[in-house]
C-alpha positions in Angstrom: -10.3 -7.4 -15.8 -7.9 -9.4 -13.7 -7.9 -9.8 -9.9 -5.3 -8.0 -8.0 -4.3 -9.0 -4.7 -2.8 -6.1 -2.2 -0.4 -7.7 0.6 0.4 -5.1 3.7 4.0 -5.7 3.4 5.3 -3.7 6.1 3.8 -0.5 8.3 6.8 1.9 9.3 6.4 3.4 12.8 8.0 7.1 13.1 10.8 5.8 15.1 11.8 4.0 11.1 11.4 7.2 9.5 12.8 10.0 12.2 14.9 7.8 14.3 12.7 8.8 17.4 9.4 9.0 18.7 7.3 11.8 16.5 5.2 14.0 18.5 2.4 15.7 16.9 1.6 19.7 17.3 -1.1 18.0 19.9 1.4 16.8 22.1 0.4 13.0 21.1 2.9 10.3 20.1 2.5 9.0 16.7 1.9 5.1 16.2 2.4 2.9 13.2 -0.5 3.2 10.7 -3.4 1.6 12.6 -5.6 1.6 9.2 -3.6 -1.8 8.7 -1.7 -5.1 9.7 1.6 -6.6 8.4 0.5 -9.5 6.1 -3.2 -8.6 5.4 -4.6 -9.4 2.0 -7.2 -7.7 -0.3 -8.5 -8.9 -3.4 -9.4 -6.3 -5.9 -12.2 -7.1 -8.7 -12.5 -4.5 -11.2 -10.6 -1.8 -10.0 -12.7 -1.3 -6.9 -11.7 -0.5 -3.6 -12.6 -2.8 -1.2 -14.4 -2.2 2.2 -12.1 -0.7 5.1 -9.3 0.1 3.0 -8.0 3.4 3.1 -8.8 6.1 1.2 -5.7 7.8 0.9 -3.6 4.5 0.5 -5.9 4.1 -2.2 -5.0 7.1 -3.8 -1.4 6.3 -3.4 -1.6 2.7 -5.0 -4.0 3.2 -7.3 -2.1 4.3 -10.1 0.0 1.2 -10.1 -2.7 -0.8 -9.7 -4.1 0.7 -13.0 -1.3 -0.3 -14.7 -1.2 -4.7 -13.5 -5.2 -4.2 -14.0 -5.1 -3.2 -17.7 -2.2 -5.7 -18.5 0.7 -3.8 -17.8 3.9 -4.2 -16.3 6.8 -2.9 -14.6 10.1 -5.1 -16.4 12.8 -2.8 -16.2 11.5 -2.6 -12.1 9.5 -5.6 -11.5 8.8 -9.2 -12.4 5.7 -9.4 -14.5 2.6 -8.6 -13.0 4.2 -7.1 -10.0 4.7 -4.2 -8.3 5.5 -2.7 -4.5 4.3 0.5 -3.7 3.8 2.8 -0.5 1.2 5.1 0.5 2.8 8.7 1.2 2.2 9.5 4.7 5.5 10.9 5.8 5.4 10.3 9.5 4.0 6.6 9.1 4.5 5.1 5.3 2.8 1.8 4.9 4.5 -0.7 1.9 2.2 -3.0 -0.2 2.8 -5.4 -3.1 0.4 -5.6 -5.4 0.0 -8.8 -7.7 -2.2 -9.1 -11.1 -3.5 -12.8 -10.3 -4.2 -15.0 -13.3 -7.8 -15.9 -14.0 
């Protein structure tokens, strides 16, 4: 099985998605996702998910990481052996490009 390397590409605060600050039921302001940074890189060996990522990003990505990990690709979306994807929290989305590395 190939490597695949997740890169953070971009963590939308709720201002991105509503236009203003998003208050919860709580009365507290939602933030960016703080599960992540812009720009930080995970290698993935064997379809396993690594150590502080999170669980439901995981969820979210993992089928298209199924896909670059058996060989597959995206052409009529993607250049070989890549593909962007996003978790699906609504208030806070985070974006991720996932790469199948060569061995």
């Amino acid at each position: 099985m190939p490597k695949i390397k997740i890169t953070v590409i971009k963590r939308f605060h709720p201002k991105d998605v509503f236009g203003k600050d998003y208050v919860t039921p709580s009365g507290k302001t939602a933030t960016e996702c703080q599960s992540f940074k812009d720009g930080q890189e995970f290698i993935i060996e064997k379809g396993q998910k690594p150590d502080g990522f999170c669980t439901w990003a995981w969820y979210d990505v993992y089928k298209d990481l199924s896909v670059l990990n058996w060989g597959g690709n995206f052409r009529n979306w993607m250049e070989d052996g890549i593909m962007y994807t996003a978790c699906s929290d609504g208030v806070r989305p985070v974006c991720f490009k996932l790469e199948r590395l060569d061995e």
